[in-house]
C-alpha positions as CSV (number, residue, x, y, z in Angstrom):
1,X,0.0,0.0,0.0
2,X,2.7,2.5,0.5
3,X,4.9,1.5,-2.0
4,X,1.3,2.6,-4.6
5,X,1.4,5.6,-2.5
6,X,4.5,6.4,-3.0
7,X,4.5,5.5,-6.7
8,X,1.4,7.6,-7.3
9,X,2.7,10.7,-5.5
10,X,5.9,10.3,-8.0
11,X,4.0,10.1,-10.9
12,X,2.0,13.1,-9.3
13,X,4.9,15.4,-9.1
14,X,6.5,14.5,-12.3
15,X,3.2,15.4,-14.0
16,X,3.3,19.0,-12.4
17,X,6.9,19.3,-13.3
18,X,5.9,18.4,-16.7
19,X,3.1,20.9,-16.8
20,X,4.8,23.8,-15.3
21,X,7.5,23.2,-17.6
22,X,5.0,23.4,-20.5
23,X,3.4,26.7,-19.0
24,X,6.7,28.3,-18.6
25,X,7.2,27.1,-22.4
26,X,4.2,29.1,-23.7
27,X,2.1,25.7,-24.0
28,X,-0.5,27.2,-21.9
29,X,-1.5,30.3,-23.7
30,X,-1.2,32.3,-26.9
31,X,1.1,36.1,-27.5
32,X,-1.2,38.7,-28.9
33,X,-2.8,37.2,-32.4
34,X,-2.8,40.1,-35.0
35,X,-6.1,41.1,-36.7
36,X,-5.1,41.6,-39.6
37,X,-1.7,41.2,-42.0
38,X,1.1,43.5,-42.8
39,X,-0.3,46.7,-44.8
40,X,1.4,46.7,-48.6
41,X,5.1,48.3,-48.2
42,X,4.8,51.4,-50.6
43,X,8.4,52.0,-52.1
44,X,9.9,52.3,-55.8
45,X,11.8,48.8,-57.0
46,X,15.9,48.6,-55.2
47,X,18.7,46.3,-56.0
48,X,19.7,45.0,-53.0
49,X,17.7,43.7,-49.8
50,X,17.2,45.9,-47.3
51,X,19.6,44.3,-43.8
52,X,20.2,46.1,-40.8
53,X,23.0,44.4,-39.2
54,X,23.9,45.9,-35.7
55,X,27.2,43.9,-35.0
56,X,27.8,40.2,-34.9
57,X,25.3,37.6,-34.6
58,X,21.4,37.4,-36.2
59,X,20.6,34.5,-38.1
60,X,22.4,34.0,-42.0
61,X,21.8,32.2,-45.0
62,X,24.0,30.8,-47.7
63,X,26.6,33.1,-46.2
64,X,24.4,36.4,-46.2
65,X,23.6,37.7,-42.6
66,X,20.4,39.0,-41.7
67,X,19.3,42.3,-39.5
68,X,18.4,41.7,-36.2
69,X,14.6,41.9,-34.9
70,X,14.9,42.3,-30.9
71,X,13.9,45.9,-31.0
72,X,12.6,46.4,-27.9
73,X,13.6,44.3,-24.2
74,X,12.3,41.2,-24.6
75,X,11.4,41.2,-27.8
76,X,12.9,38.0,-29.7
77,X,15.8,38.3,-32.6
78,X,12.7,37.2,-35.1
79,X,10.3,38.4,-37.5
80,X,7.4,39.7,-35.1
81,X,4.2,41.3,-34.6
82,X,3.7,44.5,-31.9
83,X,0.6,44.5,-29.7
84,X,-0.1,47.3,-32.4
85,X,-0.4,44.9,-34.7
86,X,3.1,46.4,-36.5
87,X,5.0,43.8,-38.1
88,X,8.4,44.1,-37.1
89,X,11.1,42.8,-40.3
90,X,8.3,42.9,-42.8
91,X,9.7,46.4,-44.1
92,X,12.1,45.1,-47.0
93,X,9.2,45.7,-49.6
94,X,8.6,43.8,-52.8
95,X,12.2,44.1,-54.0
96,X,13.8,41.8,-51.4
97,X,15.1,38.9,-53.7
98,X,15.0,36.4,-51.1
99,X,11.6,35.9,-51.7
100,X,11.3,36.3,-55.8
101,X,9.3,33.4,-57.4
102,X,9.7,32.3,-60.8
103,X,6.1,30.5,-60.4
104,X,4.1,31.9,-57.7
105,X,1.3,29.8,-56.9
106,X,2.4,26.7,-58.5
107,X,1.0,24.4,-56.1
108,X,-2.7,27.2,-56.2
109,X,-4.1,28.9,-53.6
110,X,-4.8,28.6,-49.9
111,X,-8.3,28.2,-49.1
112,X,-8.6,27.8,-45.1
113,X,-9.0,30.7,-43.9
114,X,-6.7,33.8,-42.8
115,X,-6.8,35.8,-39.4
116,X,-7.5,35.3,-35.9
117,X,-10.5,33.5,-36.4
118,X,-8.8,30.7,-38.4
119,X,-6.3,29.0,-35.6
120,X,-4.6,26.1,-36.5
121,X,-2.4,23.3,-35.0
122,X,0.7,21.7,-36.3
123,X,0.5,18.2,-36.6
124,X,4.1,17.2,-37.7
125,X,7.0,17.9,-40.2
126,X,9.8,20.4,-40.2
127,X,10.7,23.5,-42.1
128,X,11.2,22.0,-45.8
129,X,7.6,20.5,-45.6
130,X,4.6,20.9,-42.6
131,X,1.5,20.5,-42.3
132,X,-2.1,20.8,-40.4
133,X,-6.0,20.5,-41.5
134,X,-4.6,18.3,-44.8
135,X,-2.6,21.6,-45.9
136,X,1.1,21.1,-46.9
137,X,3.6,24.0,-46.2
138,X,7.5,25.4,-46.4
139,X,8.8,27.6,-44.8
140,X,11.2,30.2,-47.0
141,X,14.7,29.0,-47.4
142,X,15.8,32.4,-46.0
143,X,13.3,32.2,-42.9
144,X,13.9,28.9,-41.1
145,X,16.6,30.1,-39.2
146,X,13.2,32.2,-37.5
147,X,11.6,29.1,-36.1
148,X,14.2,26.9,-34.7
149,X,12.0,27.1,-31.9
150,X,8.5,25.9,-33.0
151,X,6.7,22.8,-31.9
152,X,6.2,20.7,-35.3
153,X,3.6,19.0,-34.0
154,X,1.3,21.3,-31.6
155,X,2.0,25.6,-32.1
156,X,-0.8,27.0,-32.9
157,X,-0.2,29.0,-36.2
158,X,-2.2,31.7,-38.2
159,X,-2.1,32.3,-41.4
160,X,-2.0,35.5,-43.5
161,X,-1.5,37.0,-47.0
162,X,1.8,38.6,-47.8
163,X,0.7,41.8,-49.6
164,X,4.8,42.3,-50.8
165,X,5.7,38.8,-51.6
166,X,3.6,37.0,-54.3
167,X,3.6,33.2,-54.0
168,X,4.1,33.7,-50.1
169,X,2.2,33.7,-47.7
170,X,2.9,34.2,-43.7
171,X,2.8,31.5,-40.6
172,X,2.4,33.3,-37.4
173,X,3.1,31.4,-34.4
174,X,0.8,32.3,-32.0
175,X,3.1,30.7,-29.3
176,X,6.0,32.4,-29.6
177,X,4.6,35.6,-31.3
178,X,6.9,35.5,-34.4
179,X,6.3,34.4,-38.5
180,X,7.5,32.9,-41.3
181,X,7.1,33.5,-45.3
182,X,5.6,30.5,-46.0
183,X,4.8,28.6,-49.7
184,X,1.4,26.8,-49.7
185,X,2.3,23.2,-51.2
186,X,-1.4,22.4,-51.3
């Protein structure tokens, strides 16, 4: 009898643990969900990609190193959204050439549902290829260093149209507060 006492106060404990540890994680509870997507970046056609870099680190690609995001105290080094609803690091227009398609929409449209009222879950995958509600996903080449920290098979994500970046759309993790471009695989 003591020994299932015992036992049972164990698993007790270690199922807190577990759940506090998920809480602390963000499990428990969503950041701010914007209402709406990014407003259309009004600017005449560059050459080069607008990148803030403000000394060493922020996340690079094929050599190329990318701005940083944390603009504020406690703010995370990620594309993010503002209580405001201001998209921080969605300012590079439709010139930035890390997101040119030569076929935009090949794999056709997304059909789900965009905003705040459309929530969805992951249910497995990675960056190259994820997916929830039968809809297939990747995230931008020049993006997945932005979501080393998602949860492939749980974050709740929202979807929204890019108005910059045809062919893209963009994953916001309600979880952690940050997004992705994303390419809608079908």
């Amino acid at each position: 009898m003591k020994r299932s006492t015992f036992v049972k106060a164990l698993l007790s404990a270690s199922a807190f643990r577990l759940f506090a540890q998920h809480h602390e994680e963000g499990h428990g509870g969503m950041q701010h969900v914007p209402d709406h997507g990014p407003t259309p970046h009004a600017e005449a056609p560059r050459e080069a990609p607008h990148t803030e870099n403000r000394g060493s680190g922020g996340a690079s690609h094929g050599g190329e190193q990318r701005g940083h995001f944390n603009d504020g105290p406690g703010h995370p080094d990620a594309p993010h959204v503002h209580q405001d609803d201001h998209w921080v690091g969605h300012d590079t227009g439709r010139s930035d050439p890390h997101y040119h398609l030569d076929h935009p929409w090949e794999h056709g449209h997304f059909g789900g549902g965009f905003g705040p009222g459309h929530v969805w879950h992951l249910a497995g995958g990675g960056p190259n290829r994820f997916w929830f509600g039968n809809f297939y996903w990747s995230v931008a080449p020049w993006d997945v260093p932005y979501c080393g920290g998602w949860f492939w098979t749980s974050d709740p994500i929202v979807i929204y149209e890019d108005p910059d970046h045809i062919g893209w759309y963009l994953a916001y993790n309600a979880r952690l507060g940050v997004y992705v471009h994303v390419m809608y695989l079908g």
